[in-house]
C-alpha positions as CSV (number, residue, x, y, z in Angstrom):
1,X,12.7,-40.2,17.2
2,X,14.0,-36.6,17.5
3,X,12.2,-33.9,19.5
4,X,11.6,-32.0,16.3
5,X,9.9,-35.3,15.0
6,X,7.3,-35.1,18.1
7,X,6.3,-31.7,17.2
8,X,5.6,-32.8,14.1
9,X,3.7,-35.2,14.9
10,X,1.7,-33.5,17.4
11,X,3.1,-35.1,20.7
12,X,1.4,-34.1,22.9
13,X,3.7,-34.8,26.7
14,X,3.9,-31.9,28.6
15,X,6.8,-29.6,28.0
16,X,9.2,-29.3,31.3
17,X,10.9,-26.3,31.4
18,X,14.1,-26.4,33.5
19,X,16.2,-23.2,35.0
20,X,20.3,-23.4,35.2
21,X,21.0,-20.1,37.5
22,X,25.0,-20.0,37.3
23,X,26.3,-17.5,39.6
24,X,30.3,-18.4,38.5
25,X,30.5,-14.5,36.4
26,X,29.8,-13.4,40.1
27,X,31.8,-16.1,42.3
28,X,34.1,-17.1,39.9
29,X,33.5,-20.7,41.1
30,X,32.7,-23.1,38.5
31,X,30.5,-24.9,41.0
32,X,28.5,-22.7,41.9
33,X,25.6,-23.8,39.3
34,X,22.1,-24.2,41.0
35,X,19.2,-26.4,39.0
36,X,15.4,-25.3,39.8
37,X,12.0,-26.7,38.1
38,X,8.3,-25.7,39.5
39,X,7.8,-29.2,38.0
40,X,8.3,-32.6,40.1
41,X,7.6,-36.1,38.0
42,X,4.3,-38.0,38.6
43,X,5.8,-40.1,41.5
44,X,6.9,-36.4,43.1
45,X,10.4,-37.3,42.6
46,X,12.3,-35.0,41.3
47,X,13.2,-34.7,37.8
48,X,17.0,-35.1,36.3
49,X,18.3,-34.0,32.9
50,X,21.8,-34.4,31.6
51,X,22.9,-35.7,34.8
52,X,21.8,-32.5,36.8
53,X,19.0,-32.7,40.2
54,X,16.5,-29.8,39.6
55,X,15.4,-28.6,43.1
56,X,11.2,-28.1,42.6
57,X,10.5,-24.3,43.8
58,X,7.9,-22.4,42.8
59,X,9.9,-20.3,40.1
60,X,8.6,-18.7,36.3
61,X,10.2,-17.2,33.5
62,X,8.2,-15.3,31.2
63,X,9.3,-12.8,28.0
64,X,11.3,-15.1,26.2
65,X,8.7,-14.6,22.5
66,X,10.8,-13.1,19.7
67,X,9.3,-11.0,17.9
68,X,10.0,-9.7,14.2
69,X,11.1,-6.3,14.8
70,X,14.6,-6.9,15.5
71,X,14.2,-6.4,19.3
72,X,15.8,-8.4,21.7
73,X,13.5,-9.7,23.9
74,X,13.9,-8.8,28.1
75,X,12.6,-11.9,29.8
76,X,11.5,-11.9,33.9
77,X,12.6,-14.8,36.2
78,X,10.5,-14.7,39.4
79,X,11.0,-17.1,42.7
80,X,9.3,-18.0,46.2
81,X,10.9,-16.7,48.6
82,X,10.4,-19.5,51.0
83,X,11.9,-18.5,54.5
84,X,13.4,-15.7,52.9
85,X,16.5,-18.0,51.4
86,X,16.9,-15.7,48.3
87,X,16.5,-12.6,50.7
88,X,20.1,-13.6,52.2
89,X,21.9,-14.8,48.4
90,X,21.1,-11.7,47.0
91,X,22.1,-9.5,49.7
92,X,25.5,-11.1,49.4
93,X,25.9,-11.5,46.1
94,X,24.5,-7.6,44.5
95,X,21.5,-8.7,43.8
96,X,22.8,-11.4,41.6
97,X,23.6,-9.0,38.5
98,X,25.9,-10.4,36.5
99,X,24.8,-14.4,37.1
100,X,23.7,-16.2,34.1
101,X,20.2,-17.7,33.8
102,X,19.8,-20.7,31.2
103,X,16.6,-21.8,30.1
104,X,16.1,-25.2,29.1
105,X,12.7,-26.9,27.6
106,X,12.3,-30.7,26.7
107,X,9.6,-33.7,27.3
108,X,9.1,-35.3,29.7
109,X,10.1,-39.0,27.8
110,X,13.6,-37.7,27.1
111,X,14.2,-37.0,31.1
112,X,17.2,-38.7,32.5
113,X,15.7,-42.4,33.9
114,X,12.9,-42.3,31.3
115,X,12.9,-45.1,29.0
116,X,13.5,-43.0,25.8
117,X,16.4,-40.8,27.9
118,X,18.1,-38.9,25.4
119,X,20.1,-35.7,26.6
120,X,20.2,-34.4,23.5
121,X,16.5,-33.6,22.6
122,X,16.0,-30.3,23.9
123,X,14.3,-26.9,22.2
124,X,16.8,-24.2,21.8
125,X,18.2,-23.0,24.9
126,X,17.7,-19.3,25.9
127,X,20.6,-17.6,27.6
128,X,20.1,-14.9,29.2
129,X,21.8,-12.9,32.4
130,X,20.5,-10.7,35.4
131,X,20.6,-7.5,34.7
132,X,18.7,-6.1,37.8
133,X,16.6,-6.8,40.7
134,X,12.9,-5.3,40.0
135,X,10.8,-6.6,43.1
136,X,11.5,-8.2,46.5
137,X,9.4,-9.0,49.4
138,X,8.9,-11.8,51.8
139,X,6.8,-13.7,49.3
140,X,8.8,-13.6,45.9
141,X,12.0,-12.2,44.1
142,X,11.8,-11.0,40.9
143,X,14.3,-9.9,38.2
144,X,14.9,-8.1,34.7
145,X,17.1,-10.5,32.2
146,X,19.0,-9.2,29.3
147,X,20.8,-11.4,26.7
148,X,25.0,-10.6,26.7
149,X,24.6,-7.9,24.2
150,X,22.4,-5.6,25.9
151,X,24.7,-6.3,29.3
152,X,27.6,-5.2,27.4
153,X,26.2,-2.0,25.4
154,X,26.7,-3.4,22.3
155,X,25.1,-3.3,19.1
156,X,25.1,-4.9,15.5
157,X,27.5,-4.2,13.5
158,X,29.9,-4.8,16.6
159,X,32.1,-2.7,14.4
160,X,31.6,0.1,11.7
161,X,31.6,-1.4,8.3
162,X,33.3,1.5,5.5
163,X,32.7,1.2,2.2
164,X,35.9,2.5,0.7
165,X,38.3,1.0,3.4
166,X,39.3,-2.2,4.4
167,X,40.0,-3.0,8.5
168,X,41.8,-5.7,8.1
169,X,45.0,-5.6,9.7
170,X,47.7,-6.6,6.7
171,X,49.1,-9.4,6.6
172,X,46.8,-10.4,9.6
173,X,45.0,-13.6,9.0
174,X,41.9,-11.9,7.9
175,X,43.9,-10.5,5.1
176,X,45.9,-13.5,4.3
177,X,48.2,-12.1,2.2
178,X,51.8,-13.8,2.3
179,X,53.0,-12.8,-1.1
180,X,56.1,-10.3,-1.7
181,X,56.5,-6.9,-0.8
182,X,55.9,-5.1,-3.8
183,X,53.4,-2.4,-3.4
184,X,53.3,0.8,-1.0
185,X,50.4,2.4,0.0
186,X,50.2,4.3,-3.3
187,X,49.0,0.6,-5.2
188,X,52.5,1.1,-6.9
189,X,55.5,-0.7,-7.0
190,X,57.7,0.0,-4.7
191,X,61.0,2.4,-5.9
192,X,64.0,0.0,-5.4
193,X,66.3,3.1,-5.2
194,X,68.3,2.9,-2.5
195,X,67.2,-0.4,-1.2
196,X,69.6,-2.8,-0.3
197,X,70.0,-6.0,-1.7
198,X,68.3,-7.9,0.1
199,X,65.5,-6.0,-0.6
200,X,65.8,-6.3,-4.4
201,X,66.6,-9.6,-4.2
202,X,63.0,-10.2,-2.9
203,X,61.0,-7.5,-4.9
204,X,63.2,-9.5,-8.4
205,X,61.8,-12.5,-6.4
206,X,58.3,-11.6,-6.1
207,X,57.6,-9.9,-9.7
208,X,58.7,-13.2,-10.9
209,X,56.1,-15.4,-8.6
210,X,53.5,-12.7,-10.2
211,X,54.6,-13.2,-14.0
212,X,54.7,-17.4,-13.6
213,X,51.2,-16.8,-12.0
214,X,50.3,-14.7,-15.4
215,X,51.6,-18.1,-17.2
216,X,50.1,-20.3,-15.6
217,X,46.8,-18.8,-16.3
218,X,47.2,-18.6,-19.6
219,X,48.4,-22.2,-19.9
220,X,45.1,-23.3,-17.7
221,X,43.1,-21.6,-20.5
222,X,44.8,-22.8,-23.1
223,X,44.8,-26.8,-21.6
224,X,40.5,-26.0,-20.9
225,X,39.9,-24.8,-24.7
226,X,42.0,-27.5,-26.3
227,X,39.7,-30.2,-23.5
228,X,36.5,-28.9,-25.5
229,X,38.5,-29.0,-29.0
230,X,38.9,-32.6,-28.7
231,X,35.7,-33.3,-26.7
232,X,34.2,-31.4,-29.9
233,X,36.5,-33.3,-32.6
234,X,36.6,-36.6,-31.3
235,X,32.9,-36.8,-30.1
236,X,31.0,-34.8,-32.8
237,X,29.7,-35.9,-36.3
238,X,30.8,-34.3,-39.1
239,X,29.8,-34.3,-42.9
240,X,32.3,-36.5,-44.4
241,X,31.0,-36.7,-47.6
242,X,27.5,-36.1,-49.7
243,X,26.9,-38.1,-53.6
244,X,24.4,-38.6,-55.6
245,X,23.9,-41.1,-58.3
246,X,20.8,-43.0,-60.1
247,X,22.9,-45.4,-62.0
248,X,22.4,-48.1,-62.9
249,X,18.9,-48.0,-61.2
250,X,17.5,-49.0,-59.2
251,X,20.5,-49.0,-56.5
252,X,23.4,-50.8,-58.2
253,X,26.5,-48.7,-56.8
254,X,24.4,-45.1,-56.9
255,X,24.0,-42.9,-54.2
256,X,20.6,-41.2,-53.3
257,X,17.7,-40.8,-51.2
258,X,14.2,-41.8,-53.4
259,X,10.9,-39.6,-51.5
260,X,7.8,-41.7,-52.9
261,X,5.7,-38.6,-51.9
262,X,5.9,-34.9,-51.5
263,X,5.5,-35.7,-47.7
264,X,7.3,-38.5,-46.4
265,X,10.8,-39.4,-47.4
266,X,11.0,-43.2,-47.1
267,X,13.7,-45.3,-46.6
268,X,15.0,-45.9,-49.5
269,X,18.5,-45.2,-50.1
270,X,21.8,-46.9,-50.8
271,X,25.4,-46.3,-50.4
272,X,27.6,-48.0,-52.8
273,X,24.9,-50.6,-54.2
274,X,24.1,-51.4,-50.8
275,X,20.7,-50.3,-49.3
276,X,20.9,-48.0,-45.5
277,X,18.7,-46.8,-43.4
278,X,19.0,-43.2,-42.8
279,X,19.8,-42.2,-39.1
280,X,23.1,-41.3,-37.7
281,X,25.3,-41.8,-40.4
282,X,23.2,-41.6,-43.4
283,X,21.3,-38.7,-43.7
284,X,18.9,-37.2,-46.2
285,X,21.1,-34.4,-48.1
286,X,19.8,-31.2,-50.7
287,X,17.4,-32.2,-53.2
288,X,18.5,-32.4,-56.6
289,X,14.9,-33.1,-58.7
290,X,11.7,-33.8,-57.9
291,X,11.6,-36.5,-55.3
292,X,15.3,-37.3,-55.3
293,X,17.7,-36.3,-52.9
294,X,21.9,-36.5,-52.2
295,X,22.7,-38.3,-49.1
296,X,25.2,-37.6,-47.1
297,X,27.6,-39.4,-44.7
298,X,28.7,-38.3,-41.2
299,X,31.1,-39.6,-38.7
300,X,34.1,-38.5,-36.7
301,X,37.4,-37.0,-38.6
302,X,39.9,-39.2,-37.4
303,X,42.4,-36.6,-38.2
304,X,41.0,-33.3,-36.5
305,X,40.6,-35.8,-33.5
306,X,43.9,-36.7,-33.6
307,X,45.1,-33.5,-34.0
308,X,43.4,-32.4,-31.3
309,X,44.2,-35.0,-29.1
310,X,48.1,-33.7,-29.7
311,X,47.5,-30.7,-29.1
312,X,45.6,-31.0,-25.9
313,X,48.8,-33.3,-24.9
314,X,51.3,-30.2,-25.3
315,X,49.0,-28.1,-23.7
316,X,48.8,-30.4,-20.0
317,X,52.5,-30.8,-20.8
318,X,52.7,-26.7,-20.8
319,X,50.6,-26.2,-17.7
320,X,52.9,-28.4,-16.0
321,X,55.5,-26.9,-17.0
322,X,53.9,-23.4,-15.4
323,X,52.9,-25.1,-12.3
324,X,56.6,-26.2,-11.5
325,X,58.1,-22.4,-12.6
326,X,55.8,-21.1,-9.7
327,X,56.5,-23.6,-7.4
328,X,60.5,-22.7,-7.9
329,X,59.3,-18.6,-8.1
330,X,57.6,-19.3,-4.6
331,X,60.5,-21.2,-3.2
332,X,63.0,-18.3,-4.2
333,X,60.9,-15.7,-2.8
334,X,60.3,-17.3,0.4
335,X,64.8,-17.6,0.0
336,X,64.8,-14.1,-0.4
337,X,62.2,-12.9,2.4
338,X,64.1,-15.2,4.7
339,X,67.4,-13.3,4.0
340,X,66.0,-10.0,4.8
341,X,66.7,-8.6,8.0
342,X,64.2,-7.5,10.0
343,X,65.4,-3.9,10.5
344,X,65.4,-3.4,6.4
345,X,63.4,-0.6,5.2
346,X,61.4,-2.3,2.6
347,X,59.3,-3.8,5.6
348,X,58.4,0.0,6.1
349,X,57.5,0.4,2.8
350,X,55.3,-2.9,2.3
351,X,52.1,-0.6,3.7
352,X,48.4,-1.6,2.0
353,X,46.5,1.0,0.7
354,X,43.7,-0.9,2.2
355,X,41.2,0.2,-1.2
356,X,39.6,-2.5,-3.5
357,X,42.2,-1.8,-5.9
358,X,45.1,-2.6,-3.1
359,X,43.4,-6.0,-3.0
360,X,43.1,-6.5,-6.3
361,X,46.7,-6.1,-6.8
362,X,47.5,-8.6,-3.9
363,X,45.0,-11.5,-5.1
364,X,45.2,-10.8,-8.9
365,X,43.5,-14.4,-9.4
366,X,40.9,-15.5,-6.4
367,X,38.5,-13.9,-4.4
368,X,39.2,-10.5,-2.4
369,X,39.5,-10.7,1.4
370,X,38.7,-7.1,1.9
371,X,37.1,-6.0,5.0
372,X,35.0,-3.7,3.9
373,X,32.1,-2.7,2.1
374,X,31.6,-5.1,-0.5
375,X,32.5,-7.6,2.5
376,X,34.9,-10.1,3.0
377,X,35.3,-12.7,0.2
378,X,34.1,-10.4,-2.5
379,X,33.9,-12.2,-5.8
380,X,36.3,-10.0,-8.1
381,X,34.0,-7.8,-10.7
């Protein structure tokens, strides 16, 4: 069972709260990690978790409620003094600003020598570090906790989001981008006047990567309509053909559907002498007088499904056809860029624009990593 489960279920065991006070972000010793509890077990020994002794002081943290405003809540840790041990830690340490208090909650079952031990069911942790001391005397110690973002200054958004420019660095592997160099910041095609060969060899290269990608869409289109042409011919009923006939009654080798009432059509009707049932194949056609009516008789057209099937052969055929031409386009282009030395000048003039429309250009056929406003990921509109 899973702590999550108890609460459920209404367990009811106490919860033991345990305190991790890690002074390393002052010391810059791993080691120096110290485990307190105001709790003992109900033999008085004292109580493990995760492998960890928790010293039993009289110690309380308090604040830690969220609240729905968007606050960040400012929680208190207060200890005993006892014999004025804290008194002599914090005047060697600054008060202990700066050490990280970890706040840990679980039952008691789940406690290391328990019979249901299980390190893993705890309640969230709460992380929080001392941000200063508010009261000392010989009796207790208290201090003011803030969580790492109010230590640091910072606030959400971390960074500004723009609407109309993207802060991706290019090429970067937020952007992604590792096509050609073919635009400038302008979101045009870069003038190959005066570029050296090289450089034309790659911007040739790369217009030719972005004209089999052109094809290749257009072949997956083609290869997904002619799937639901054949799905539709080779699948679907058809009217193959209707008669009608009363002679020589009453079936003999007529054709027809005979309604013994204005209300119900019965099943009588016959298909070259031979009575069917109506259904599926046989169906009840236009009426031609008073209670007779054509039938008619569906099934598949073995030639627009064979059709079909041919043509949705050529089409797989042409879309792999496409797929290899990119694949050989995206091999020469990575020939080219590896020829180009890396003092040409068209590396100065691959610059994004860093606008929608740069992206655009750049991922003509996914989604948009732009990092701005609409955010990364954008699906293309």
């Amino acid at each position: 069972m899973t702590i999550e489960a108890d609460v459920q279920q209404g367990w009811h065991d106490a919860i033991v709260e345990l305190i991790d006070l890690d002074l390393s972000p002052i010391t810059n010793d791993p080691a120096d990690i110290f485990y307190f509890t105001n709790q003992l077990k109900p033999n008085d020994t004292k109580i493990q978790w995760k492998g960890n002794i928790y010293e039993p002081i009289p110690i309380a943290a308090a604040g830690y409620e969220k609240s729905t405003t968007g606050q960040i809540a400012q929680p208190t840790l207060t200890v005993a003094n006892v014999l004025g041990t804290f008194t002599q830690v914090i005047n060697e340490l600054d008060d202990l600003v700066g050490a990280k208090v970890t706040r840990r909650r679980t039952l008691g079952k789940y406690l290391d020598g328990e019979p249901g031990a299980d390190p893993l069911q705890e309640f969230p942790i709460d992380i929080f570090y001392i941000e200063r001391k508010t009261q000392e005397n010989s009796m207790i110690i208290s201090w003011q906790l803030a969580s790492v973002l109010d230590l640091e200054g910072l606030k959400l958004p971390r960074r500004i989001i723009t609407q109309n420019y993207c802060q991706w660095r290019y090429r970067g592997s937020e952007c992604g981008y590792t096509g050609a160099a073919l635009y400038g910041s302008n979101d045009r095609y870069i003038d190959t006047t005066g570029l050296s060969a090289f450089a034309i060899a790659v911007i040739n290269a790369g217009r030719l990567v972005e004209q089999r990608q052109q094809e290749q869409i257009v072949a997956i289109n083609i290869r997904n309509a002619s799937i639901g042409n054949k799905n539709e011919q080779c699948e679907q009923f058809v009217l193959l053909e209707a008669r009608f006939s009363i002679l020589p009654f009453p079936f003999g080798t007529a054709s027809y559907v005979l309604s013994l009432s204005d209300t119900e059509i019965f099943n009588l009707a016959s298909w070259d002498g031979v009575s069917v049932a109506l259904g599926t194949t046989y169906r009840q056609g236009r009426q031609i007088f008073f209670n007779y009516y054509e039938i008619e008789r569906w099934g598949l057209d073995p030639t627009a499904c064979s059709i079909a099937t041919a043509e949705l052969a050529t089409a797989e055929a042409n879309l792999t056809t496409a797929n290899n031409n990119l694949v050989a386009a995206q091999n020469a282009l990575a020939v080219a860029y590896a020829a180009l030395p890396p003092t040409d000048s068209l590396r100065l003039l691959d610059v994004c624009g860093k606008r929608v429309d740069s992206c655009k250009l750049r991922f003509p056929y996914s989604s948009l990593p732009y990092g701005g406003f609409p955010g990364a990921n954008t699906v293309r509109q």
